[in-house]
gemmi code that builds the backbone of each chain (N, CA, C; Angstrom):
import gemmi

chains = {
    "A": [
        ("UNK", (85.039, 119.113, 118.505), (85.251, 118.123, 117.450), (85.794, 118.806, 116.203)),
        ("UNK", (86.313, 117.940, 115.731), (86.917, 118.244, 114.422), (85.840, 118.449, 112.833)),
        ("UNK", (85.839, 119.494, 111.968), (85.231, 119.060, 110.694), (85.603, 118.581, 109.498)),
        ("UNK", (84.889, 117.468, 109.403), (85.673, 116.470, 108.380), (84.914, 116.467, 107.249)),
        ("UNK", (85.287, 116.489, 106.104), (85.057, 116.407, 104.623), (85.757, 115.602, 104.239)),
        ("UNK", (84.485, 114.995, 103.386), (84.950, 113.990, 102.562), (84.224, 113.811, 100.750)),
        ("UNK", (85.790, 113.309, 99.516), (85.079, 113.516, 98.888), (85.400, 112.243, 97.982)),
        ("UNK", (84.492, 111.620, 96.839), (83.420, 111.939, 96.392), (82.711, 111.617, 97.939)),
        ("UNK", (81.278, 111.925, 98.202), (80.209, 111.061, 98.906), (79.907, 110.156, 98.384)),
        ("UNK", (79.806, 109.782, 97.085), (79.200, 108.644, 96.475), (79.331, 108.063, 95.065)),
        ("UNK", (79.706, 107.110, 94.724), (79.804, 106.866, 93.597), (79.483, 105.583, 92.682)),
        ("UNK", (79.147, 104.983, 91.645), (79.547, 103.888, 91.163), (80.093, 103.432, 90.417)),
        ("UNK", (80.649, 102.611, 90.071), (82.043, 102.242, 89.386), (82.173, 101.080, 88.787)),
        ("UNK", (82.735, 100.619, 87.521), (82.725, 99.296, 87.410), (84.052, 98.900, 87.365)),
        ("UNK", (83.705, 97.615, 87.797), (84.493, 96.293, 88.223), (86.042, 96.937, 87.577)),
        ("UNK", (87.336, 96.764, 88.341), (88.245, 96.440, 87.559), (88.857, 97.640, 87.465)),
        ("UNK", (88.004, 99.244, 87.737), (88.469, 99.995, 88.279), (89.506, 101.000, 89.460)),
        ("UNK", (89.901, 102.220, 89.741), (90.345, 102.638, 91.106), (89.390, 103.828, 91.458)),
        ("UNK", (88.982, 103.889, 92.395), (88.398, 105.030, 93.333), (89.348, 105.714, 94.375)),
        ("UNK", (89.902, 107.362, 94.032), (90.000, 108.347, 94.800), (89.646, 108.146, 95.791)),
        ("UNK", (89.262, 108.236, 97.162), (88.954, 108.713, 97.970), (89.609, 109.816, 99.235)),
        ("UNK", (88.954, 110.958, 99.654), (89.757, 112.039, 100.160), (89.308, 112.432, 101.112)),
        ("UNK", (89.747, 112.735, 102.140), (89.607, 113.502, 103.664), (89.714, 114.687, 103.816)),
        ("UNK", (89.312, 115.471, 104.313), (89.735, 116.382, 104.778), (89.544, 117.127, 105.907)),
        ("UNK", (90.251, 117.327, 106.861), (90.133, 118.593, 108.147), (90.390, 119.921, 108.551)),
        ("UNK", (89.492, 120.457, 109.063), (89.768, 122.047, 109.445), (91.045, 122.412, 110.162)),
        ("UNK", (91.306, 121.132, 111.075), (92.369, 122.073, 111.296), (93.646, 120.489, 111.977)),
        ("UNK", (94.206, 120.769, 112.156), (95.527, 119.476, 112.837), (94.964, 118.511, 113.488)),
        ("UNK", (95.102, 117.207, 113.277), (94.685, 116.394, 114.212), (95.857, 114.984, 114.109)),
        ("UNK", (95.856, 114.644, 115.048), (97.260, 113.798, 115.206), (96.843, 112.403, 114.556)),
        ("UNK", (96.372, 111.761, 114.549), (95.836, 110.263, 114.138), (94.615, 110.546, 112.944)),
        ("UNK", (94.733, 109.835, 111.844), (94.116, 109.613, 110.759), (93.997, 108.037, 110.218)),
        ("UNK", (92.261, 107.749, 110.589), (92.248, 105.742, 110.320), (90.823, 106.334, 108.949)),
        ("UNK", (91.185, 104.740, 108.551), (90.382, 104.404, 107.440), (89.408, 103.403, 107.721)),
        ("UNK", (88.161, 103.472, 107.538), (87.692, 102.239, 108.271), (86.598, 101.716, 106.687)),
        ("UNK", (86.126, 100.578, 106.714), (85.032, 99.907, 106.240), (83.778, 99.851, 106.877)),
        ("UNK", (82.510, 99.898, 106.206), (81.636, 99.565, 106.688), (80.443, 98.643, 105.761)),
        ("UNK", (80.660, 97.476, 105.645), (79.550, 96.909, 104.779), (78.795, 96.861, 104.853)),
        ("UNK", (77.691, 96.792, 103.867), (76.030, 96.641, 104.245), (75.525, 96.032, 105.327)),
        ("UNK", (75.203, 96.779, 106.406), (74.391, 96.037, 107.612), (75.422, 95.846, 108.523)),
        ("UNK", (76.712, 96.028, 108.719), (77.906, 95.576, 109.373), (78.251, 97.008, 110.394)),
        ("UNK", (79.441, 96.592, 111.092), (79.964, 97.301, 111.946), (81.200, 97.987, 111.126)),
        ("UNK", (81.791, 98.684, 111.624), (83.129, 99.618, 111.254), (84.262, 98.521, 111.495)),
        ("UNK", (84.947, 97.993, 109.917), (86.202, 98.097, 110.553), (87.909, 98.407, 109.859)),
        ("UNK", (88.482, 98.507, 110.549), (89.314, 99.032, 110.287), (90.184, 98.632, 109.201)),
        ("UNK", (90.766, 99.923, 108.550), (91.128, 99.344, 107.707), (92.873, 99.679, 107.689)),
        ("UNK", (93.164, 101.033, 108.320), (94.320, 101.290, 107.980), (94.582, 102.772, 109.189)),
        ("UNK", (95.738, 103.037, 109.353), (95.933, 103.936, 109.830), (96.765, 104.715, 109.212)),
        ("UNK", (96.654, 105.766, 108.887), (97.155, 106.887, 107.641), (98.006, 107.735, 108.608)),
        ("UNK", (99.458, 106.988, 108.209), (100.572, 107.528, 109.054), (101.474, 109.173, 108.301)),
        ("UNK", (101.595, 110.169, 108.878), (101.939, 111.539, 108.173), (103.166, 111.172, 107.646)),
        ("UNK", (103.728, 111.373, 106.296), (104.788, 111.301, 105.811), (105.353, 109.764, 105.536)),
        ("UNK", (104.644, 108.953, 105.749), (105.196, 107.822, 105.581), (104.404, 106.295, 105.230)),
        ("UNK", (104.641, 105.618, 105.225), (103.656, 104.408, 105.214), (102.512, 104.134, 105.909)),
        ("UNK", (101.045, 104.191, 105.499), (100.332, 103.747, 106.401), (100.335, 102.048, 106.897)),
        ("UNK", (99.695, 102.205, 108.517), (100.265, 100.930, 109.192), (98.646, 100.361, 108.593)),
        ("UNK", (98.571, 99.113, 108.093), (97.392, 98.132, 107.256), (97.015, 97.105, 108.688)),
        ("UNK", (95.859, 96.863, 108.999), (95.282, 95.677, 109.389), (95.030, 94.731, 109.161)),
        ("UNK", (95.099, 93.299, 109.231), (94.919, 92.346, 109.298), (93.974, 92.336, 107.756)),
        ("UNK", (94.174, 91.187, 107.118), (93.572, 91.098, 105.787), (93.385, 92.120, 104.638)),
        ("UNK", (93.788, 93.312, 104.973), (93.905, 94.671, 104.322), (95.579, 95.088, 104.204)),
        ("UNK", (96.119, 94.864, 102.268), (97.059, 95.328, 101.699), (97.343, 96.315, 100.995)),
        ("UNK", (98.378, 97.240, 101.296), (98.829, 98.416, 100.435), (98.280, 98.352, 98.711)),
        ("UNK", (98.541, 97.118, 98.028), (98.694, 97.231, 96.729), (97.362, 97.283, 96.610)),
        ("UNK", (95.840, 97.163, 97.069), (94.641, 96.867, 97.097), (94.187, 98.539, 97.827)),
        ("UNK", (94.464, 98.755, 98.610), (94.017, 99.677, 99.622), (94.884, 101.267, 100.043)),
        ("UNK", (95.845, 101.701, 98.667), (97.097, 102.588, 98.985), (96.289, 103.590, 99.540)),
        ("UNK", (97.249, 104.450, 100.653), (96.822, 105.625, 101.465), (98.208, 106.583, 101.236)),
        ("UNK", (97.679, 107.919, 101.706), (98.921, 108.832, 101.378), (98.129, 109.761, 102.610)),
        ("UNK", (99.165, 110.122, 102.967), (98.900, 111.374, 104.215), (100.052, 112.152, 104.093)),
        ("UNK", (99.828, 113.136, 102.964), (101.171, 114.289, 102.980), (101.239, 115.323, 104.302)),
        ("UNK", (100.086, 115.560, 104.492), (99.860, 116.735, 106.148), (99.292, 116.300, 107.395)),
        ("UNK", (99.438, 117.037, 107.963), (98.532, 116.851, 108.921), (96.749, 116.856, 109.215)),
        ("UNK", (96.684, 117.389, 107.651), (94.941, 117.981, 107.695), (94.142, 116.884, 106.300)),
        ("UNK", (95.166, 116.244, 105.606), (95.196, 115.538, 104.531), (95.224, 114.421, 104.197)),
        ("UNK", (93.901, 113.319, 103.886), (94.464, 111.844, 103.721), (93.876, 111.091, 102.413)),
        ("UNK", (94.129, 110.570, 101.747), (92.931, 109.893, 100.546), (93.532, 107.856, 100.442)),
        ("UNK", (92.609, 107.737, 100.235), (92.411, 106.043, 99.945), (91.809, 105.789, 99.051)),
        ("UNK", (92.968, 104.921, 98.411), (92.007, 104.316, 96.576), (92.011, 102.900, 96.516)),
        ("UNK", (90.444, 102.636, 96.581), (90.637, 101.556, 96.287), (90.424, 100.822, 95.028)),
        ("UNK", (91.498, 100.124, 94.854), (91.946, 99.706, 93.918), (91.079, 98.463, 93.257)),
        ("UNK", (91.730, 98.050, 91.454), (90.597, 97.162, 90.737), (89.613, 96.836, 91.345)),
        ("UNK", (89.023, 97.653, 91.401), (87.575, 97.312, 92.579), (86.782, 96.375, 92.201)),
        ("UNK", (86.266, 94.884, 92.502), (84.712, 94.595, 92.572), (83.788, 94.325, 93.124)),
        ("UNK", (82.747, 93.569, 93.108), (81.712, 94.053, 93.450), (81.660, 93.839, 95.478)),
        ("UNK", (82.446, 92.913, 95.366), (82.422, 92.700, 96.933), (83.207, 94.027, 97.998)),
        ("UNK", (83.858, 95.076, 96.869), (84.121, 96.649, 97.229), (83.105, 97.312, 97.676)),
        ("UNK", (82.123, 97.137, 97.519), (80.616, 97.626, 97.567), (80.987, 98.202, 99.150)),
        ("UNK", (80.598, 99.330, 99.552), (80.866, 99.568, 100.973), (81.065, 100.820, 100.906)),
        ("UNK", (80.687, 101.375, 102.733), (80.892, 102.467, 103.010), (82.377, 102.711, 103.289)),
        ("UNK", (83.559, 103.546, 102.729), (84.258, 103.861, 103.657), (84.504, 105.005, 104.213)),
        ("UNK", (84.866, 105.067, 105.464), (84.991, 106.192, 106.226), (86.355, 107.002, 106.751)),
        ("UNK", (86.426, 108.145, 106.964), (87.800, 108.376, 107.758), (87.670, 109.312, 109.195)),
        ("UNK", (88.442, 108.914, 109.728), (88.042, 109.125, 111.154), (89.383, 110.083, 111.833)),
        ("UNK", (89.442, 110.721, 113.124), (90.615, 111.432, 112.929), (90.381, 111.623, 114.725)),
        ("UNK", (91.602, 111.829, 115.456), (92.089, 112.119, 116.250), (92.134, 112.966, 116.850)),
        ("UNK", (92.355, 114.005, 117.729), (92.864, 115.349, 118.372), (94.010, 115.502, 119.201)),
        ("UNK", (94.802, 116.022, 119.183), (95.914, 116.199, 120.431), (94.892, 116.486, 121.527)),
        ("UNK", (95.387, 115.982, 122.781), (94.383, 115.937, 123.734), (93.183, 115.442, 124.101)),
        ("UNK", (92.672, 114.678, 123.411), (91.649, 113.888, 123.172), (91.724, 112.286, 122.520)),
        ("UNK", (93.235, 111.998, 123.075), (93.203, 110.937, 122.727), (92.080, 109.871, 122.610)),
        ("UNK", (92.355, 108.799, 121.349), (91.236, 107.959, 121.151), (90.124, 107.967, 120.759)),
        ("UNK", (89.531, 109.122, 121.021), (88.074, 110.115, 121.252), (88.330, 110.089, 119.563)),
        ("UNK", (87.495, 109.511, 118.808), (87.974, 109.387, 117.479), (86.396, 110.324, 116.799)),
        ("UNK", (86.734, 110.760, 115.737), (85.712, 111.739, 115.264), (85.457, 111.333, 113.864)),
        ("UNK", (84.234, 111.103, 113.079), (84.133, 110.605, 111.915), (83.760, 111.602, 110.939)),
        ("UNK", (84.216, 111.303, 109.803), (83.614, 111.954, 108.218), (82.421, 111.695, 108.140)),
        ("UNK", (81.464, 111.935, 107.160), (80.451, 111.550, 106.413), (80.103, 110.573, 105.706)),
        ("UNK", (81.372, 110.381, 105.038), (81.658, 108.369, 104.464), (81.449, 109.024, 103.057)),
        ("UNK", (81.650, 107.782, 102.638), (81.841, 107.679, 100.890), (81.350, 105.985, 100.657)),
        ("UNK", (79.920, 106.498, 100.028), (79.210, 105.111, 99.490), (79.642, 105.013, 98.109)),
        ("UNK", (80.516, 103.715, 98.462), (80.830, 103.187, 97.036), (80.286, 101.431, 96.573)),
        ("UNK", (79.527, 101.536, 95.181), (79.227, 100.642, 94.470), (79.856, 100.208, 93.228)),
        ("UNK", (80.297, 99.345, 93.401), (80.836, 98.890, 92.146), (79.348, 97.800, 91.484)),
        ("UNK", (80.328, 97.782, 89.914), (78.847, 96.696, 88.959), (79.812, 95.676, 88.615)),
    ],
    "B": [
        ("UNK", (92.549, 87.897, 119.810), (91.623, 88.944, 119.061), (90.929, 89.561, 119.760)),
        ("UNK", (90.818, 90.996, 119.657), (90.162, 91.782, 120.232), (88.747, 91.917, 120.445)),
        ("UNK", (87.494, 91.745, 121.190), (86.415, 91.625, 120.173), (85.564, 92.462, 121.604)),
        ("UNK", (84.549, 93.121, 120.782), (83.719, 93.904, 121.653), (82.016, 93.211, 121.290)),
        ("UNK", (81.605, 92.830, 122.148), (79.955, 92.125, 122.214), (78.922, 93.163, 122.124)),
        ("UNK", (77.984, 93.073, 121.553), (76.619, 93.714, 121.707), (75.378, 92.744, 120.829)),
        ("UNK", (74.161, 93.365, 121.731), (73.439, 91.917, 121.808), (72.523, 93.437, 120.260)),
        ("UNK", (72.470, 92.378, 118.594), (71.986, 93.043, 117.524), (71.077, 93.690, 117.390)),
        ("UNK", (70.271, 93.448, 118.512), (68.684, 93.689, 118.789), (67.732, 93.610, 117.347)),
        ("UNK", (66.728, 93.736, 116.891), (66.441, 95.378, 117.078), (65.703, 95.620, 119.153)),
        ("UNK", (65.951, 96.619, 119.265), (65.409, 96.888, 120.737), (64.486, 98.001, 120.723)),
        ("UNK", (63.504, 97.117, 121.125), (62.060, 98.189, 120.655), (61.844, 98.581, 122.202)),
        ("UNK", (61.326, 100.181, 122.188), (60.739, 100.894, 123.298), (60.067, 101.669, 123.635)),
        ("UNK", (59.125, 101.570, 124.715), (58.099, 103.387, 123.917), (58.521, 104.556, 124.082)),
        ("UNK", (58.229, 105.743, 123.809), (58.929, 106.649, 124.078), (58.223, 107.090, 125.530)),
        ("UNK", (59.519, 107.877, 126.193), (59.169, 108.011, 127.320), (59.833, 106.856, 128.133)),
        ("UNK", (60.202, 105.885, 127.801), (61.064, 104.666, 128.565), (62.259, 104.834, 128.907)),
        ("UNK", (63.141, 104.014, 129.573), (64.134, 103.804, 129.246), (64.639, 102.672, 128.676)),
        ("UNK", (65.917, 103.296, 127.511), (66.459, 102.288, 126.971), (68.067, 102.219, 127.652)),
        ("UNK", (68.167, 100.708, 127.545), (69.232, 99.900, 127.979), (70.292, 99.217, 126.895)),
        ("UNK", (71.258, 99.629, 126.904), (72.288, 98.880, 125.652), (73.415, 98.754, 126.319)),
        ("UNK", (73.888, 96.490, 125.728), (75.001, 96.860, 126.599), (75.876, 95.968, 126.083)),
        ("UNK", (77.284, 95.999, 126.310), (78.271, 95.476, 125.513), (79.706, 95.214, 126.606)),
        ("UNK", (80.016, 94.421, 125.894), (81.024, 93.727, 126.790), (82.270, 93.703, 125.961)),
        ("UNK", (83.381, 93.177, 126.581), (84.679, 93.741, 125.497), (85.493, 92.332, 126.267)),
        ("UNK", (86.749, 92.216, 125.676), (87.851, 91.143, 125.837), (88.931, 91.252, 126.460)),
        ("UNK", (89.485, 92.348, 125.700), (90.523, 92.835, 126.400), (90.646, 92.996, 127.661)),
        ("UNK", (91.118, 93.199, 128.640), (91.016, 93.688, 129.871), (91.759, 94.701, 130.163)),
        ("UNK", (92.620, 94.467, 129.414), (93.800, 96.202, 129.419), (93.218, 97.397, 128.670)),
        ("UNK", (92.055, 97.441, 128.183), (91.227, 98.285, 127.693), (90.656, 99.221, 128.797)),
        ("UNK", (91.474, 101.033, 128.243), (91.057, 101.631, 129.434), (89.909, 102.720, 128.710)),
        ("UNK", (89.500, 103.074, 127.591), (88.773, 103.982, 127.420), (87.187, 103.377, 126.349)),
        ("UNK", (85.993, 103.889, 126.561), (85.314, 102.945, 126.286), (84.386, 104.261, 125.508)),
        ("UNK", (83.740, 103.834, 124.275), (83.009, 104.896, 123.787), (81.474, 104.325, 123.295)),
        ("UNK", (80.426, 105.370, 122.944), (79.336, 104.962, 122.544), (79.072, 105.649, 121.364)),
        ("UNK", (78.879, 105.344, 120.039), (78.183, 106.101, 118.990), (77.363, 105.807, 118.673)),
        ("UNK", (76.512, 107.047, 118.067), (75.464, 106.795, 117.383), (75.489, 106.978, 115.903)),
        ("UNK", (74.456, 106.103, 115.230), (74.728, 106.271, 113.766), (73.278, 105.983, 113.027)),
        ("UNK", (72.820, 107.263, 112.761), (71.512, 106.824, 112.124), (71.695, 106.254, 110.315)),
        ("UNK", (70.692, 105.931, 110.450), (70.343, 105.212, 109.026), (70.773, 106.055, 107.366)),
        ("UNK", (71.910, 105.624, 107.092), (72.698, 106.651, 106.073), (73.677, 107.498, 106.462)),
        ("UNK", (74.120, 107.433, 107.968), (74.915, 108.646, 108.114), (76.213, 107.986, 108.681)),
        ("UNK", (77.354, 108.671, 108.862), (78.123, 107.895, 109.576), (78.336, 108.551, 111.001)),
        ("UNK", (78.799, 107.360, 111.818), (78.749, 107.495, 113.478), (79.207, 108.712, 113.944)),
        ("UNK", (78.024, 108.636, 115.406), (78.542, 110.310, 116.030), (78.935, 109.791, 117.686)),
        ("UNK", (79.875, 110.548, 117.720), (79.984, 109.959, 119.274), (79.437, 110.892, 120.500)),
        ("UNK", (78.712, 110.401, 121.220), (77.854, 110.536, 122.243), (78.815, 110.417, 123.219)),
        ("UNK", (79.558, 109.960, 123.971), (79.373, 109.697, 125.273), (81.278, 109.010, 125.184)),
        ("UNK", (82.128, 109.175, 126.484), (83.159, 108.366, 126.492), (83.355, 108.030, 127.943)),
        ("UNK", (84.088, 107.005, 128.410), (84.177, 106.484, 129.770), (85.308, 106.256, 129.927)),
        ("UNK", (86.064, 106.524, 131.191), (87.180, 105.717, 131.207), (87.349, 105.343, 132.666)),
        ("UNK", (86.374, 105.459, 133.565), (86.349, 105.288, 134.805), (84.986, 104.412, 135.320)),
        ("UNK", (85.297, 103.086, 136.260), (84.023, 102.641, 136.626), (83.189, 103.772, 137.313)),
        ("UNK", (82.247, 102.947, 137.131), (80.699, 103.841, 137.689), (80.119, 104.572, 136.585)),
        ("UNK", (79.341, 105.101, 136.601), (78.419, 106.119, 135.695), (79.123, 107.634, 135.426)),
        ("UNK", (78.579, 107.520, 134.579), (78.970, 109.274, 133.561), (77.341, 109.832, 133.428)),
        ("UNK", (77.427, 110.408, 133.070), (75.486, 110.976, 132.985), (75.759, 112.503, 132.325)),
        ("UNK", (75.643, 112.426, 130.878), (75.369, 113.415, 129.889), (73.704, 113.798, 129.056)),
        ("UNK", (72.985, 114.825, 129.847), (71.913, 114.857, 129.637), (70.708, 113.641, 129.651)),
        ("UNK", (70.209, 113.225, 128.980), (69.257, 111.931, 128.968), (70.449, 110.757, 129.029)),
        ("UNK", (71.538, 110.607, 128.580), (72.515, 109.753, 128.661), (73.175, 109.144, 129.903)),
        ("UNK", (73.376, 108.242, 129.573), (73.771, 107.609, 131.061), (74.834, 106.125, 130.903)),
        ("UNK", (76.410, 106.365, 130.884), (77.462, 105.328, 130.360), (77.440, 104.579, 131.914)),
        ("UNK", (77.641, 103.410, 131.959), (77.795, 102.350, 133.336), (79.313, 101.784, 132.803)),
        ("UNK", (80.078, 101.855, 133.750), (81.360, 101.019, 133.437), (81.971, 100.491, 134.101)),
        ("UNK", (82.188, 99.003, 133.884), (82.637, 97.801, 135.119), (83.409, 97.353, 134.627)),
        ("UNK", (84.672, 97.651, 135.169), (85.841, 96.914, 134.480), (85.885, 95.677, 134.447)),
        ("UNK", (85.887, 95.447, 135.978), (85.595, 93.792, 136.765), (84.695, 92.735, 135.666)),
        ("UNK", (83.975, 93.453, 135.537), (83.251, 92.497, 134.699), (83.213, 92.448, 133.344)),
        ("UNK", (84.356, 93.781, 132.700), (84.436, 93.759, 131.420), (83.056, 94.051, 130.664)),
        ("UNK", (82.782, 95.253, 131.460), (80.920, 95.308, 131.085), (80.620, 97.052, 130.620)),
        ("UNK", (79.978, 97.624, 129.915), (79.925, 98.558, 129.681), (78.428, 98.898, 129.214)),
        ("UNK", (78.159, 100.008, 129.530), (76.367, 100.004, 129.468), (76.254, 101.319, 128.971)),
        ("UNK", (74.996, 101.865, 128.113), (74.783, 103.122, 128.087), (72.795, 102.768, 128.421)),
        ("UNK", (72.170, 104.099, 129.097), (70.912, 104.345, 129.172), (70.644, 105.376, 128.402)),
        ("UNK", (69.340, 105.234, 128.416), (69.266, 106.362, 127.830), (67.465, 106.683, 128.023)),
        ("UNK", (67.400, 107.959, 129.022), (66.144, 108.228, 129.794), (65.516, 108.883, 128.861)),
        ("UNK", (63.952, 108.669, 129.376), (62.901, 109.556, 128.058), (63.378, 109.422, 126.751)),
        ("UNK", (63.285, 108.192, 126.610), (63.676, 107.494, 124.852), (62.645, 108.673, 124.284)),
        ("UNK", (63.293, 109.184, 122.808), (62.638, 109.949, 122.009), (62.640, 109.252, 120.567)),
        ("UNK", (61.221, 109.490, 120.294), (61.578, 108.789, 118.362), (63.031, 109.087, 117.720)),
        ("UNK", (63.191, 110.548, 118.229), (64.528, 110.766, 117.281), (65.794, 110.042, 118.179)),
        ("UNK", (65.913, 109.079, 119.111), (66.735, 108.324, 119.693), (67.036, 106.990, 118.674)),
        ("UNK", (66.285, 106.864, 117.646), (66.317, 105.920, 116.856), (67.373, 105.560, 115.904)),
        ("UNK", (68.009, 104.451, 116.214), (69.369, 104.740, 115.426), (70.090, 103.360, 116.050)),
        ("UNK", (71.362, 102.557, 115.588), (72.139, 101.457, 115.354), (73.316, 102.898, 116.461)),
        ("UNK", (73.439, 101.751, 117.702), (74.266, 102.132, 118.805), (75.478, 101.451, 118.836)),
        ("UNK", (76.638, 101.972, 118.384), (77.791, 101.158, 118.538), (78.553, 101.165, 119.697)),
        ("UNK", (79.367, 100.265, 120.431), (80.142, 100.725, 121.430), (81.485, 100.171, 120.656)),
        ("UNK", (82.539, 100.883, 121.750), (83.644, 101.057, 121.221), (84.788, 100.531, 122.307)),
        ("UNK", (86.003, 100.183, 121.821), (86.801, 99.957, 123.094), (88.193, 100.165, 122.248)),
        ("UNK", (89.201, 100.873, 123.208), (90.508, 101.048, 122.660), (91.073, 99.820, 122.668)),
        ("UNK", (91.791, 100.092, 122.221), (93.535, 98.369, 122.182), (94.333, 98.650, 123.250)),
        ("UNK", (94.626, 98.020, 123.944), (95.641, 98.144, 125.039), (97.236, 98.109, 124.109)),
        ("UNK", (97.439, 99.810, 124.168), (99.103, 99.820, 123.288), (98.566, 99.562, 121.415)),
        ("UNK", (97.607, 100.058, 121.114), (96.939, 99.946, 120.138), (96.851, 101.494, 119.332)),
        ("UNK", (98.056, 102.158, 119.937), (97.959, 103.663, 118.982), (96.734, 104.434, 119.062)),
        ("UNK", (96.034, 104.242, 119.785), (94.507, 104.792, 119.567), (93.658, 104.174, 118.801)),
        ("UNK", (93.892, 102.969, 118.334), (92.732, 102.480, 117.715), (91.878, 101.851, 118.366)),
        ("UNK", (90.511, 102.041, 117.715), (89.264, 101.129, 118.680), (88.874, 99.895, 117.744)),
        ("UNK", (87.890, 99.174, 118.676), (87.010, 98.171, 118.227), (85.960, 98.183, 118.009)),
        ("UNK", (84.864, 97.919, 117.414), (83.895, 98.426, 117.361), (82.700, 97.289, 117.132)),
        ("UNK", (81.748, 97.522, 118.444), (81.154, 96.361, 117.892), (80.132, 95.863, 116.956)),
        ("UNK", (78.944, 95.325, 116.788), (78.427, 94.877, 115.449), (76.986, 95.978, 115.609)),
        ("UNK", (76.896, 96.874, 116.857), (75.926, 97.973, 117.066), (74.310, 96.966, 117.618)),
        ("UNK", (73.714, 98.106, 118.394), (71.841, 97.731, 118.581), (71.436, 98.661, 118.288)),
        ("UNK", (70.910, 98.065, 117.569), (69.474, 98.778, 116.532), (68.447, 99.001, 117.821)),
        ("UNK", (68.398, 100.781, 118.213), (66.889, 100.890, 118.756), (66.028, 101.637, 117.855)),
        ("UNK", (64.699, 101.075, 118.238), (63.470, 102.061, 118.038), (62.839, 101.949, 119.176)),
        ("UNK", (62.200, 103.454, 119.047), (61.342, 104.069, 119.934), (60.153, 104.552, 119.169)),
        ("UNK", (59.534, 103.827, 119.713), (57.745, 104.061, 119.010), (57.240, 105.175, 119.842)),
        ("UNK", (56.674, 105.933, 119.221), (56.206, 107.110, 119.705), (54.728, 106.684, 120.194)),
    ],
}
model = gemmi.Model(1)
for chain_id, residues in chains.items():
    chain = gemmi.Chain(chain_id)
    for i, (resn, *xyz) in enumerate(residues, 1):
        res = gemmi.Residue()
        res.name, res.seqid = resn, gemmi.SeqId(i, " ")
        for name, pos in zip(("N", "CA", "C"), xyz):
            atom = gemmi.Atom()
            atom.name, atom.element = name, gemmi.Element(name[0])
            atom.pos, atom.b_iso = gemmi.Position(*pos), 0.0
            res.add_atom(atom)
        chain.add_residue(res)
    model.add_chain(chain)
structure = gemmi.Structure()
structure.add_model(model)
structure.setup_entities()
């Protein structure tokens, strides 16, 4: 498996704000997703953090709300944007391997609260 | 829409039992099937992956996978307190880049 860092772990924020959020891996991994997790909820997806170019967005989840940047291969961050309170949530980033397709490997997450 | 089933539980067991978790998926062109675990504050670890009917068997672990029936199972022998934890299963997208689904998880405990 891959080791993933992530930063801040945690933060709170008020309303109306943007939150950083950053990935990071030890070493190459081909696929980089963004996922949600709300209080008490399941994972879901939020984005797939494409290298060099636009990340591909899911269903109800927009660039101008949710921008991603993936300059490398080892490198991804998500900010989410004027945040409020219904931002409240874990998000996570998850990552890939050549050869291990699918076999998806998670960060630590980043608990974010907005007021 | 893609959607993967699991029954919320909580699923209580003693230790020393076995526990049973099981989830069903939509897709049918769905060929690889996963199980994580995710304790309370942490984010998910993956345990276990399938991509072939019949059983896999990783230590106390034990994945069941029926395509036919769009059915997917994990056991898990000599439940231990520290088995305690929100079990997600997972299912790829058929032509979905590698992305999964993930479903809404069962909450086990194992009472010691």
């Amino acid at each position: 498996s891959a080791v993933i860092s992530q930063k801040p772990s945690r933060d709170i924020c008020q309303r109306g704000t943007s939150l950083t959020i950053q990935c990071q891996v030890d070493s190459q991994v081909t696929m980089m997703f963004w996922y949600r997790q709300q209080p008490g909820q399941s994972l879901t997806l939020i984005a797939t953090a494409n290298q060099g170019s636009e990340a591909t967005y899911e269903s109800g989840f927009v660039i101008d709300k949710f921008p991603i940047s993936r300059p490398n291969l080892t490198f991804s961050t998500l900010t989410v944007s004027n945040m409020s309170p219904e931002d409240s949530s874990i998000y996570l980033c998850s990552v890939t391997r050549q050869g291990a397709a699918e076999t998806q490997y998670f960060g630590p997450g980043t608990r974010l609260l907005v007021l | 829409q893609k959607e993967v089933e699991q029954n919320s539980g909580p699923l209580s067991v003693p230790e020393g039992a076995i526990a049973s978790l099981n989830c069903t998926y939509s897709d049918r062109g769905s060929q690889s099937f996963f199980w994580y675990r995710q304790y309370s504050g942490k984010s998910p670890e993956l345990i276990m992956f399938i991509y072939s009917n019949g059983d896999k068997e990783d230590g106390r672990f034990t994945a069941q996978l029926n395509k036919a029936s769009q059915y997917v199972s994990l056991l898990i022998r000599d439940s231990q307190p520290s088995d305690s934890a929100t079990y997600l299963c997972a299912v790829n997208i058929q032509g979905g880049s590698e992305k999964l689904v993930f479903g809404k998880g069962t909450k086990l405990t194992v009472n010691p």
